[in-house]
C-alpha positions in Angstrom: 36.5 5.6 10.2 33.1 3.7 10.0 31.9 0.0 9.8 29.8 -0.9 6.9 28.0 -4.1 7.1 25.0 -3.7 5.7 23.3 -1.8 8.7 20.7 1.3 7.8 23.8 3.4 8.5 27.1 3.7 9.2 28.7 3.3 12.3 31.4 5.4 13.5 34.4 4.5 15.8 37.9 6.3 16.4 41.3 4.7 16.2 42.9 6.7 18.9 46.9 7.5 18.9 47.2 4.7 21.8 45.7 2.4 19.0 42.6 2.0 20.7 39.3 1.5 18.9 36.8 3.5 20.4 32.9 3.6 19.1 31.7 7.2 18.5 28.1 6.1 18.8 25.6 3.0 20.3 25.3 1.9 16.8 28.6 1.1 16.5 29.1 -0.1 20.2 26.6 -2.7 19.4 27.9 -4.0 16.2 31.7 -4.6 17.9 29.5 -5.9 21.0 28.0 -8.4 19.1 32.0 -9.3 18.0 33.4 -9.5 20.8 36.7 -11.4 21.1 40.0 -11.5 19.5 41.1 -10.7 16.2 43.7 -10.5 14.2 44.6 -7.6 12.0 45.1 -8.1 8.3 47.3 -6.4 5.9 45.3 -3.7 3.9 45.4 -0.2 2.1 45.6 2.9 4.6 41.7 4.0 4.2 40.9 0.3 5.1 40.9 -1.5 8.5 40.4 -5.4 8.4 40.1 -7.8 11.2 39.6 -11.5 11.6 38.5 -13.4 14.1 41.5 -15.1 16.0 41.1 -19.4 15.1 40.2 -20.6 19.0 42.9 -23.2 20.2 40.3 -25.9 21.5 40.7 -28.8 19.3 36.3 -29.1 18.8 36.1 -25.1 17.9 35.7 -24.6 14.3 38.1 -22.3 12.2 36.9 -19.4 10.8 36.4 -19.4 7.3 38.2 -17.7 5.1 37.1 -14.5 2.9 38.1 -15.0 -0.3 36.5 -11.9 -1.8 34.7 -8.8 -0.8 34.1 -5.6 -1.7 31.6 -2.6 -2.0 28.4 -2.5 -4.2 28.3 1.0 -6.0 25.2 0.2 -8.5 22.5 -1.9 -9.7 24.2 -5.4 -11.7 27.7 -4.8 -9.8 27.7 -8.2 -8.8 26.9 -10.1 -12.4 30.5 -10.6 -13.2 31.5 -11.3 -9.5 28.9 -14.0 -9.3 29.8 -15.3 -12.8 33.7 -15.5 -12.1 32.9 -17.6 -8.5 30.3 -19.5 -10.8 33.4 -20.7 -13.3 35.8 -20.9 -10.5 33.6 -23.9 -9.1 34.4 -22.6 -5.6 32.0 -23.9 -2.9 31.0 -21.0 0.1 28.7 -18.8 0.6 27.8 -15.3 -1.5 26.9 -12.8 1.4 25.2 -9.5 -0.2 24.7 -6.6 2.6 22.3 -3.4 1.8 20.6 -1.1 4.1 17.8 -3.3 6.3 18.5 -6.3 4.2 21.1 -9.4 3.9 21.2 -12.2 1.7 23.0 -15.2 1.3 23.6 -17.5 -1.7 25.7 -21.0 -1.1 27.6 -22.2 -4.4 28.7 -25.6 -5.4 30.6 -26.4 -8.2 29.7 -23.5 -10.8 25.8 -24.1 -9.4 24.1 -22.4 -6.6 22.5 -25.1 -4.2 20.3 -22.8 -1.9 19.4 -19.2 -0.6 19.0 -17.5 2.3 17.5 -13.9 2.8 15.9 -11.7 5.9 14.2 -9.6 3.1 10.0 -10.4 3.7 9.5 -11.1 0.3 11.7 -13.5 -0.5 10.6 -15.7 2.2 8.9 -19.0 1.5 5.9 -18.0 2.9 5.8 -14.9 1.1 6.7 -16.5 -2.5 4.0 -19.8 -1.7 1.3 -17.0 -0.9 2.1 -14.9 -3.8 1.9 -17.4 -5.9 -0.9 -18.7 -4.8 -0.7 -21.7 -3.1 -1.3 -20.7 0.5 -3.8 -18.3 1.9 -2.5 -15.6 4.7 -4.3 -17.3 7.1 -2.5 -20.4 6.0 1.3 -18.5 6.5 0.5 -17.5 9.9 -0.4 -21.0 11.0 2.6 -22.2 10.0 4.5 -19.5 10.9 2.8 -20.4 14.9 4.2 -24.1 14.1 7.3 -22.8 13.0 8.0 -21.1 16.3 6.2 -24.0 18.3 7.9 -26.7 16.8 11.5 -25.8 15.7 10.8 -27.1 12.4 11.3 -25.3 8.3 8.6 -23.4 7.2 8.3 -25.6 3.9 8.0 -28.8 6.6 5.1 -27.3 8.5 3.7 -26.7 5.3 3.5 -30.0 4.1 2.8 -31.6 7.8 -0.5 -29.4 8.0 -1.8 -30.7 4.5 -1.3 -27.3 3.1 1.2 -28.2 -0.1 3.0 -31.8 -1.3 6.6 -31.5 -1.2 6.3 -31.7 -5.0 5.1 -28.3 -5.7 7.3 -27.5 -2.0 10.6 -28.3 -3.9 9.6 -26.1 -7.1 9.0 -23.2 -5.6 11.9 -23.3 -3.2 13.8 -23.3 -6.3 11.7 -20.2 -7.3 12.7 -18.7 -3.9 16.4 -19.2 -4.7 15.9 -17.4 -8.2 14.2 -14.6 -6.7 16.8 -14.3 -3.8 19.4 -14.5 -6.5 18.1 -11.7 -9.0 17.3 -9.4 -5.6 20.7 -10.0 -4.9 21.9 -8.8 -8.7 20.1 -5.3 -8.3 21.0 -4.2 -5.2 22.7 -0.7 -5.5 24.3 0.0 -2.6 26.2 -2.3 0.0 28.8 -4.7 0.1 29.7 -8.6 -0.4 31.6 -11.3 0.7 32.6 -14.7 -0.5 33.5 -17.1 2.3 34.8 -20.5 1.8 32.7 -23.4 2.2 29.5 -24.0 4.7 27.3 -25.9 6.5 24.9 -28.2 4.4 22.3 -27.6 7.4 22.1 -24.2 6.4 20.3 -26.1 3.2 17.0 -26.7 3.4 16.7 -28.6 0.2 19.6 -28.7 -2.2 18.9 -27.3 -5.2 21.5 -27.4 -8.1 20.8 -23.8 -10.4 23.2 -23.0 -13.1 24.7 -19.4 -12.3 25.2 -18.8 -15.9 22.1 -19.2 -16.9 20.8 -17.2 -13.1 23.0 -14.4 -14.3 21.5 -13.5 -18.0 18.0 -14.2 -16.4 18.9 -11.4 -14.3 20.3 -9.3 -16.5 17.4 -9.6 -18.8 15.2 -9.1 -16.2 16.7 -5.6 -15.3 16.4 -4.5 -18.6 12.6 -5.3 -19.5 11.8 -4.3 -16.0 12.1 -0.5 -17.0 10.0 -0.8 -20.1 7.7 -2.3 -17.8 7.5 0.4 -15.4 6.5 2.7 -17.9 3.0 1.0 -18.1 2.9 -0.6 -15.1 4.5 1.4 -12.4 3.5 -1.2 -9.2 2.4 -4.4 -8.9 -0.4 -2.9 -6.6 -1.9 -0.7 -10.5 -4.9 -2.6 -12.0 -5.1 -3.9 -15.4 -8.9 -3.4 -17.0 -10.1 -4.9 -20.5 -10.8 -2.5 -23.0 -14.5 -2.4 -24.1 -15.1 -4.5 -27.6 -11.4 -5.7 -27.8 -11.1 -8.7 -28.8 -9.6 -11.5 -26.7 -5.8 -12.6 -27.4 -4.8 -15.5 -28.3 -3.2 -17.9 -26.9 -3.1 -16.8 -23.5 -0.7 -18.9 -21.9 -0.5 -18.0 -18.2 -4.3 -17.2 -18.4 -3.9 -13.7 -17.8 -6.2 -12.1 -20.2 -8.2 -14.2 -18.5 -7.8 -13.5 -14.5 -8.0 -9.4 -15.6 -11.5 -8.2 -14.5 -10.6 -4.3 -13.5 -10.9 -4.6 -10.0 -7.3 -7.1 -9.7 -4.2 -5.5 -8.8 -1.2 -7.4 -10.4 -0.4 -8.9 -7.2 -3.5 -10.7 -7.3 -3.7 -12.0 -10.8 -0.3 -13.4 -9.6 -2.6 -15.7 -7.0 -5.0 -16.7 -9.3 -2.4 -17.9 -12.3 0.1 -19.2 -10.0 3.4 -17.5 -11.7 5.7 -15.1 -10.5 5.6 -11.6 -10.7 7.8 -10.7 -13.4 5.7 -12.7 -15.8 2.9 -11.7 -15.1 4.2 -8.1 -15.3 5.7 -9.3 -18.4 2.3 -10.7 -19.9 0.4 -7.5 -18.9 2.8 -5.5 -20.8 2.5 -7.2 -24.0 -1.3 -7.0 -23.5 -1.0 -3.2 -23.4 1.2 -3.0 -26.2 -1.4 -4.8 -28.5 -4.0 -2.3 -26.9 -6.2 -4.9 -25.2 -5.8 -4.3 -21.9 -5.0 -0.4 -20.2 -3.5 -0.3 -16.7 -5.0 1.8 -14.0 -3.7 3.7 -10.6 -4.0 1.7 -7.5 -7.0 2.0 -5.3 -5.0 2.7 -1.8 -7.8 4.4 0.6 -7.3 7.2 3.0 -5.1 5.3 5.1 -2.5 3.6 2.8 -2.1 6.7 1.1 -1.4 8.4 4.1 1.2 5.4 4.9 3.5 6.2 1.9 3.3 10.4 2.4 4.3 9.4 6.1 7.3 7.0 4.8 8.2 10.2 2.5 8.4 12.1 5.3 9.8 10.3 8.1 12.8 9.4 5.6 13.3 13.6 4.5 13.3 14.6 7.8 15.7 11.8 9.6 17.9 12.6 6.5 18.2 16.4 7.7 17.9 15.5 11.7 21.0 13.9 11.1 22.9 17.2 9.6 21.0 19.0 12.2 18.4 21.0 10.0 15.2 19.2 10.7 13.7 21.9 12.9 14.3 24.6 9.9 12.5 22.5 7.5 9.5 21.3 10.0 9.1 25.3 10.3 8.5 26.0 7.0 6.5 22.9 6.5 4.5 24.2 9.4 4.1 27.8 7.8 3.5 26.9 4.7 0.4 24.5 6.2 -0.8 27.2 8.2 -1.0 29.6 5.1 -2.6 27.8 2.8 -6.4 26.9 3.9 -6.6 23.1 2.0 -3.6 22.1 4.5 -5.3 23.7 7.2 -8.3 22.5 6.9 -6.9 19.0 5.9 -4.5 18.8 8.5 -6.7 19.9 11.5 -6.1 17.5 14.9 -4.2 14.9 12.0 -0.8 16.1 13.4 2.1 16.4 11.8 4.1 14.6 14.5 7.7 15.1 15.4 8.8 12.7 12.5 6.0 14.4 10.1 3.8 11.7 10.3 0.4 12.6 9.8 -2.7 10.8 11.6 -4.3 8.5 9.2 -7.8 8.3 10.6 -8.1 11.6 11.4 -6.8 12.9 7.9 -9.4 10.6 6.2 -12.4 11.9 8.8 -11.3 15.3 7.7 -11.3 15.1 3.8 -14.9 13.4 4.1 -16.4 16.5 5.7 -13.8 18.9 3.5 -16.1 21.9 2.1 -16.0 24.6 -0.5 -12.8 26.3 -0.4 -10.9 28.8 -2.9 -8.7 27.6 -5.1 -9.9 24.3 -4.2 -12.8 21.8 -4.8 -16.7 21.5 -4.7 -17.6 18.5 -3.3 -16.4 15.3 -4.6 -18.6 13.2 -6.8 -17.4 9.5 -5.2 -14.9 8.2 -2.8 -12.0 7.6 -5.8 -12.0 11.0 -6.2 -11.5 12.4 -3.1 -9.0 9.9 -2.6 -7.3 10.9 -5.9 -7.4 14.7 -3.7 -6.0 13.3 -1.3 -3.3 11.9 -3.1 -2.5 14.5 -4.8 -2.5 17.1 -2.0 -0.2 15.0 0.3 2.1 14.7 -3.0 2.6 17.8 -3.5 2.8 18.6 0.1 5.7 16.0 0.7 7.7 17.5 -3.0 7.6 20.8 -1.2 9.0 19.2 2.1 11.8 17.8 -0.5 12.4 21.1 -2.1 12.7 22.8 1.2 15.4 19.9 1.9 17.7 20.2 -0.8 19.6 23.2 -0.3 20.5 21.8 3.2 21.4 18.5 1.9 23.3 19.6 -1.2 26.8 19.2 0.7 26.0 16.4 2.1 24.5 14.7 -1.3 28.2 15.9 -2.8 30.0 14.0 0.2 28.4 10.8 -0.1 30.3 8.4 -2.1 27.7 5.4 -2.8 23.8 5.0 -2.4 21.3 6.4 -4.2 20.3 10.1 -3.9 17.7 11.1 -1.5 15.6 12.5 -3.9 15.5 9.4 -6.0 14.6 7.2 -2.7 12.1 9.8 -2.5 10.1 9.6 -5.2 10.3 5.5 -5.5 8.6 6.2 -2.2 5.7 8.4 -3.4 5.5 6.8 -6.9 2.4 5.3 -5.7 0.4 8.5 -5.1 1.8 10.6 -7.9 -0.6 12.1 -10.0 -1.1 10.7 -13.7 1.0 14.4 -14.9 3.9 13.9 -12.9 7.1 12.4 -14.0 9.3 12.7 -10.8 11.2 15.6 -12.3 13.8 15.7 -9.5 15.2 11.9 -10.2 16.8 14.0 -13.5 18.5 16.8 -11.3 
């Protein structure tokens, strides 16, 4: 059987004959380390294996709270009628939504949700005050160094170094709860829980959000969100003016106005002070009325690098752990070796044991790239070497997935929730495919 908690993987342990529970791995030692105690076992089906935690008989312990639903996340918007029902019921606890590498909590109160919690780095108040401009970076890690010198919120060591008035503080903690709430709605793979009532210091302001009104937001959200992508694949693509349009009007965020070409959406988020789903929002409809085009990122040598590496590392600890990494890292390596623009591109840049390519060296090598058949003359600026580069280390990392998929086709078949690897894969290189490609393996 395995553990599923939200962790980057499962963890295996072994009911033994004796009824022992054994862990088959040190990921799953450490999760039932970090539980150590008694418990009690719960009625359940067969394929299912529930503890709780045994009440402690001191009279000052605390009980533990009761779960009064859970289950597993199979796709996107799972949890809009959950989170609707434990709206209507009124109940008051706390909404605990597990995925891979993140966990998020959301505490209800009588049909309203009164705060959020969430480990993702987005979604924390730092993050959402920077992105919507109203702290610099340097202005997040000072209070981030008074956070851990002081003991104090975040939002408190915000206002105590002059940085923001609690006014603007409280509305965008509410916008942090929103945004925790809608991440929450679209994650695709994981599981929840519901347990009854919690601790109002867990609060760090009370907010009172109407889950009805949360939930359509969301659900509207999801659905614009993929017309969006369609023009604007990342918040990191640049919107540019078209020559001799004329200016809309109104312009209500003022983000017609913000647009000068060299932007990426995260920025014009900054300089209008709204969130990035508006602003996304507004961009679209500028495109739509043919004012405003929408161009590729402009990454450089070493951020492009970053998301082949990410690509890679993923592919390749996906087949280590069916043991057919070292077939695939062959071919890679032959296939590099045999054609003269990897050769050439990958010289002294690695790949290392994880395929991760050397950044620095990968960009020294394209800048004195030569001649070569088949290939390129030399390139006329720096975007165009680095649209090369993208290109090359895109193709590179679709012919590392191809190589992949035979191995992993029983193994794709077996799993029983998640997305497929080769859709993980291409949200990771979306941001260095070419202009041509549509990502024809997310329709296999």
């Amino acid at each position: 059987m395995s553990i599923r908690d939200g962790g980057e993987r499962d963890a295996l342990v072994e009911i033994t004959d004796a009824g022992a529970l054994k862990p088959l791995d040190e990921h799953a030692m450490l999760r039932l380390q970090a539980r150590a105690g008694r418990f009690q076992l719960v009625s359940g089906p067969r394929h299912y294996v529930v503890l709780r935690q045994q009440a402690s008989m001191s009279e000052h312990a605390v009980p533990p709270r009761a779960c009064m639903l859970s289950g597993e996340i199979h796709s996107a918007g799972t949890l809009c009628d959950i989170m609707s029902f434990v709206g209507q019921t009124g109940w008051r606890g706390e909404f605990m939504v597990e995925e891979p590498g993140a966990s998020r909590s959301l505490f209800f109160h009588g049909g309203s949700v009164a705060g959020a919690r969430s480990n993702v780095v987005a979604e924390r108040l730092g993050e959402v005050l920077y992105r919507h401009g109203v702290l610099t970076r340097e202005q997040v890690v000072a209070c981030g160094d008074v956070v851990v010198d002081g003991g104090m919120r975040f939002g408190e060591a915000a206002v105590k170094l002059g940085y923001v008035t609690r006014e603007t503080l409280f509305g965008l903690m509410s916008r942090q709860t929103e945004e925790i709430f809608y991440g929450a709605m679209r994650v695709a793979s994981g599981m929840f829980y519901f347990l009854e009532g919690f601790d109002d210091s867990e609060l760090a302001a009370r907010q009172k959000l109407g889950v009805s009104a949360l939930v359509r937001e969301g659900i509207r959200r999801m659905h614009e969100t993929r017309y969006f992508r369609a023009r604007i694949p990342s918040e990191m693509h640049i919107p540019a003016r078209v020559a001799g349009a004329p200016a809309p009007q109104p312009d209500p965020l003022g983000v017609y106005a913000a647009i000068d070409g060299k932007r990426p959406l995260t920025e014009i988020c900054r300089v209008v002070g709204a969130g990035e789903f508006e602003v996304t929002r507004a961009i679209f409809q500028l495109t739509q009325v043919g004012v405003v085009i929408v161009k590729p990122p402009h990454l450089g040598p070493k951020a492009i690098v970053d998301v082949y590496n990410e690509a890679l590392a993923l592919i390749l600890r996906e087949l280590d752990a069916i043991d057919q990494g070292d077939a695939v890292r062959t071919a890679l390596a032959q296939f590099a070796r045999d054609t003269r623009v990897y050769a050439a591109l990958f010289d002294g840049a690695g790949p290392a044991d994880d395929g991760r390519l050397d950044g620095e060296r990968l960009a020294a090598n394209i800048a004195r790239l030569g001649p070569l058949p088949g290939v390129a003359e030399t390139f006329a600026d720096v975007a165009e070497a680095e649209d090369r580069l993208s290109e090359w280390l895109f193709e590179y990392a679709s012919y590392a997935l191809f190589l992949a998929r035979p191995h992993l086709q029983r193994y794709e078949k077996a799993r029983v929730s998640g997305p497929r690897l080769s859709a993980r894969v291409a949200a990771i290189l979306e941001h260095i495919a070419p202009k041509s490609v549509r990502e024809p393996w997310k329709s296999e």
